[in-house]
C-alpha positions in Angstrom: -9.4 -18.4 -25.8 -6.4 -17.3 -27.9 -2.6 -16.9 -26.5 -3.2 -13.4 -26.8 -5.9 -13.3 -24.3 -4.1 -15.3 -21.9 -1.1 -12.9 -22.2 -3.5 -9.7 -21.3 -4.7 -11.6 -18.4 -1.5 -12.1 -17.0 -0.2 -8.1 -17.7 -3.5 -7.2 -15.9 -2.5 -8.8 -13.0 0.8 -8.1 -13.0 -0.4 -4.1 -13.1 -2.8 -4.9 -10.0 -0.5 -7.2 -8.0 2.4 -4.5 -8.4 0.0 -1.8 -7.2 -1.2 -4.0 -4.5 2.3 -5.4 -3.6 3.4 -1.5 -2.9 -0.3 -1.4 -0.9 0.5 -4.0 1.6 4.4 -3.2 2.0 3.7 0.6 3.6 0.8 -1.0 5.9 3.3 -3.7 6.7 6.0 -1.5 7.6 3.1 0.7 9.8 1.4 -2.7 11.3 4.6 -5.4 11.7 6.9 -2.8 12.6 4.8 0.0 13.9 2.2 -2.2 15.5 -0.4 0.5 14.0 -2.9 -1.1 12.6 -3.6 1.6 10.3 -7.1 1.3 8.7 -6.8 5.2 7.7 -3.8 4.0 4.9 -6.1 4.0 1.7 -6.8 7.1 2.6 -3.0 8.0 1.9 -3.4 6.3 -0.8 -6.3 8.7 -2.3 -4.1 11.5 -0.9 -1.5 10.6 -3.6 -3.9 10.1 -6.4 -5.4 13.2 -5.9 -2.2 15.6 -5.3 -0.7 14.0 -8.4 -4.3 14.7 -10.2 -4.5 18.3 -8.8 -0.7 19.0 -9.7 -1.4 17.8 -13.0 -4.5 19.1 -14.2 -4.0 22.6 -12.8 -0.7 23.2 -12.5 0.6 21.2 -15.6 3.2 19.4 -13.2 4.2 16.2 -15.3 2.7 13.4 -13.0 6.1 11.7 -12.8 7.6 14.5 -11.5 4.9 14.7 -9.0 6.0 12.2 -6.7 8.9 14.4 -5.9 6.5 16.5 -4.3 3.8 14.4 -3.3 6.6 11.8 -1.7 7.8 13.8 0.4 4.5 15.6 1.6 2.8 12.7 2.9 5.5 11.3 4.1 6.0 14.2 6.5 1.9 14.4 7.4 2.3 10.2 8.3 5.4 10.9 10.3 3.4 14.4 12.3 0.5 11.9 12.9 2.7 9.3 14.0 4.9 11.7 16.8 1.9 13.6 17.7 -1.0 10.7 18.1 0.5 7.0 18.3 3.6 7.8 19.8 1.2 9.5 22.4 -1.2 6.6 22.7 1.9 4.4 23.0 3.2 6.0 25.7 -0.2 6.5 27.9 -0.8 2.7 27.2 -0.2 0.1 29.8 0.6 -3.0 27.3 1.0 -3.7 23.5 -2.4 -5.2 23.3 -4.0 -1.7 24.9 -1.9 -0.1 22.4 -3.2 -1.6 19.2 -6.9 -1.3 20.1 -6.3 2.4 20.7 -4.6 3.2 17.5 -7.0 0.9 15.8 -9.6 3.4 17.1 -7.5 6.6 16.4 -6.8 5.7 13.0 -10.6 5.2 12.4 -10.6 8.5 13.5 -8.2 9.9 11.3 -9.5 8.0 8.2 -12.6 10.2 8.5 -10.9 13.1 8.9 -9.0 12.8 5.9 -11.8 11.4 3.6 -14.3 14.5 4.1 -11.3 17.1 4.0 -10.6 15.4 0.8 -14.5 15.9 -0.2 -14.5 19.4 0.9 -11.7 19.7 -1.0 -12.4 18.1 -4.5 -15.9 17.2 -3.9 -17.6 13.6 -4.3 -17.5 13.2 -8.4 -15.1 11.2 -9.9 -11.7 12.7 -11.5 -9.5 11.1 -13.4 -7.0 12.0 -16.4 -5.2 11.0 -19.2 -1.7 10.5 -19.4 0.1 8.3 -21.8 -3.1 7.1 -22.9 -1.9 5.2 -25.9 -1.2 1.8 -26.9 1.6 -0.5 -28.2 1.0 -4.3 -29.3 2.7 -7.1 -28.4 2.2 -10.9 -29.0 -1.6 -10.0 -30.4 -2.3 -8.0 -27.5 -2.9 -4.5 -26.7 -1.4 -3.1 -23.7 -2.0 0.4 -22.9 1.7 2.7 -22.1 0.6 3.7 -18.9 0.1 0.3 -17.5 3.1 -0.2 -18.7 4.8 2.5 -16.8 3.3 1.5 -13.9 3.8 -1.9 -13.8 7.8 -0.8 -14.3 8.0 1.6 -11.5 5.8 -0.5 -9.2 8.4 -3.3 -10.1 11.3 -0.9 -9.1 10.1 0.8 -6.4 9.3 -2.8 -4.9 12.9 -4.2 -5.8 14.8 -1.1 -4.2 13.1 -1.2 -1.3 13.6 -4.3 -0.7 17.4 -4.2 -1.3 17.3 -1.6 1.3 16.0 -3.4 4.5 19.1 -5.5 2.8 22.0 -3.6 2.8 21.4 -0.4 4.6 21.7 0.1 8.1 18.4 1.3 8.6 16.9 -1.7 6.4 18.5 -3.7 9.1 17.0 -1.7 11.9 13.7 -2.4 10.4 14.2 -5.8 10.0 15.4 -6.1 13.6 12.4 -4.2 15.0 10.1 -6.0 13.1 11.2 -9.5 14.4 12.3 -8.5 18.0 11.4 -4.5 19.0 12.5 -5.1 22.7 16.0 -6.9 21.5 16.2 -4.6 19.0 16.5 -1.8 21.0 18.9 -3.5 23.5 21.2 -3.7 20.3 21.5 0.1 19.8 18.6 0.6 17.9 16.7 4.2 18.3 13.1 2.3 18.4 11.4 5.6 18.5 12.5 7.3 15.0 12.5 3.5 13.8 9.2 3.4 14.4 8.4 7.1 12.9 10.6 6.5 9.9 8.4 3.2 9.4 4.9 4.8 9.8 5.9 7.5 7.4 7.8 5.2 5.0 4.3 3.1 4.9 2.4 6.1 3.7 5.2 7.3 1.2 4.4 3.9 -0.5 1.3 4.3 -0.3 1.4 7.7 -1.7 4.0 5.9 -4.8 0.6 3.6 -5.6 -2.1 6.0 -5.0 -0.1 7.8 -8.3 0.4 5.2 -10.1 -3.3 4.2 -9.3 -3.8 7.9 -10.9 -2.7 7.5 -14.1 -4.7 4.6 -15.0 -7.5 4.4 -13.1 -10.2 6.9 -12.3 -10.7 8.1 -8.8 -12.6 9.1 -5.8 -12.4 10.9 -2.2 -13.8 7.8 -0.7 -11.7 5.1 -2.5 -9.6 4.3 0.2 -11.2 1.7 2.5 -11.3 -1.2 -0.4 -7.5 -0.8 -0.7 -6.7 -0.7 3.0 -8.8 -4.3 2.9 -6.7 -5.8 0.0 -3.7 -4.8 1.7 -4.7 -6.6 5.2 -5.5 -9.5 3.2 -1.9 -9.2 1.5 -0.5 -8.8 4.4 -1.7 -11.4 6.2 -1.3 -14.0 2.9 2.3 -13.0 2.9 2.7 -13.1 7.1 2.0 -10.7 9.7 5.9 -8.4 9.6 7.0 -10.3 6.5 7.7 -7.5 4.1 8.8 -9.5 1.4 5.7 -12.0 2.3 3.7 -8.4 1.7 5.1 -8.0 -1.6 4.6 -11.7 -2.9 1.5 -11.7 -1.5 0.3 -7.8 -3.3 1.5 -10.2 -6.2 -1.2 -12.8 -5.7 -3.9 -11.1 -4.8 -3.5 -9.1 -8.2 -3.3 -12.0 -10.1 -6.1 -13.7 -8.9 -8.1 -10.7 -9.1 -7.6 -10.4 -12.4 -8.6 -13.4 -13.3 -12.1 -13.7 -11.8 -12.5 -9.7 -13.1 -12.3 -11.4 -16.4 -15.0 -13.7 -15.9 -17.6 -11.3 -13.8 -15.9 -8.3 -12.2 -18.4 -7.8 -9.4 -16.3 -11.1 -7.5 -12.8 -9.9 -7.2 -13.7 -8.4 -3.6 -15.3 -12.1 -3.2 -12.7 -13.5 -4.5 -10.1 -11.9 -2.2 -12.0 -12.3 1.2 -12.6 -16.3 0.6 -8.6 -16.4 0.1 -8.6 -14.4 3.4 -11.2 -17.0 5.4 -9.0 -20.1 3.8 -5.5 -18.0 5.1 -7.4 -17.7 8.7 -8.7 -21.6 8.9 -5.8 -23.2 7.0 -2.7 -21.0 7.7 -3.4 -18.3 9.8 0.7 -17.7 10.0 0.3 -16.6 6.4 2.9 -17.6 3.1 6.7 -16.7 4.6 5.3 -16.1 8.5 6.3 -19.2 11.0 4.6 -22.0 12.4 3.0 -21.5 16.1 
């Protein structure tokens, strides 16, 4: 195998384990801060592949430009959801545990709903289009521009948000609620938008990969449920309310996956449930999460 190969193995991955790293981020935010343990978030994820397909193809609406629009949108739809359904079941709930299993159920509920608007909507074939479709070459290797791009903007979207829970106040609120909600709150901190801003935030990433995803992948109504897997299995590689664990651990999944799709792609899905079993047995705390 030449250098060459090796250096398109590692790009690949570096493409999927940004994509996934932006993945497990907004269902970390929704799940370790939130406590919503949101099996409905690849369906956010289609949302934003499709709007930024729809804007595109019909409307002519550069698909970098999209986000602007397609940001913002679903962000607002998660944050409706989140006031009108799980704030709801949080409040008629009589503990934490009685919360999660409800919302686990609602959001079952809402990934249907979602998925077969979507199909009414744009119907069950796949869509897809091009968009910097060509190529440059580097070190005997082809790499295709929008890869590239996307592997760029996953790579900044992942390092500003992260020096946001850093140096903004509202990072810090996050960070707070994630590692203490009840102390969190004695502190001054509005848990209730907190918690909102989060559940929103989470599908406004999601959103950000589901257009990237767009641009270089093709795409389907009912794509969603593999990505909201990969993204539990991130996020519990990385550690249950470790956001930056999310984010290495997006990483490592794509990397890995990458390298058994080069050898027979039909195991990547294998590949990433027998890290998930080991993570469970071995280290069921996860990368960055603490030790019982």
């Amino acid at each position: 195998m030449s250098f060459a190969f090796y250096c398109d193995v590692v790009f690949g991955g570096l493409v999927l384990g940004g994509l996934y790293a932006l993945i497990a981020v907004g269902l970390s935010l929704q799940y370790g801060v939130a406590r919503v343990l949101n099996v409905s978030h690849g369906e956010f994820i289609m949302l934003g592949a499709f709007a930024t397909y729809s804007l595109y193809t019909f409307l002519g609406i550069n698909p970098l430009l999209s986000l602007v629009i397609t940001g913002p949108a679903i962000y607002f739809i998660a944050f409706l959801a989140h006031r009108t359904m799980f704030n709801r079941i949080r409040k008629t709930s009589p503990t934490i545990a009685a919360f999660e299993g409800n919302s686990l159920l609602a959001s079952f509920g809402l990934l249907f709903i979602i998925q077969n608007v979507a199909l009414l909507g744009w119907g069950p074939d796949i869509k897809g289009f091009h968009y910097l479709s060509g190529s440059i070459k580097l070190f005997g290797a082809t790499y295709a521009i929008n890869r590239i791009v996307a592997l760029a903007l996953a790579l900044v979207a992942g390092i500003a948000f992260y020096l946001f829970l850093l140096y903004t106040r509202l990072g810090k609120a996050i960070r707070a609620a994630a590692q203490d909600r009840d102390t969190a709150q004695l502190m001054g901190v509005n848990i209730h938008k907190v918690l909102g801003f989060c559940f929103g935030l989470g599908a406004f990433m999601a959103a950000l990969a589901g257009f990237l995803i767009s641009m270089i992948f093709e795409i389907t109504p009912t794509m969603g449920l593999p990505y909201t897997i990969i993204a539990i299995i991130a996020v519990v590689l990385g550690g249950l309310g470790n956001i930056l664990g999310s984010l290495i651990g997006g990483l490592i999944l794509g990397l890995v996956g990458n390298v058994v799709m080069c050898f027979n792609p039909a195991l990547s899905m294998v590949a990433y449930y027998i890290i998930f079993l080991l993570l469970i047995l071995l280290r069921p705390a996860g990368i960055l999460g603490k030790k019982a």
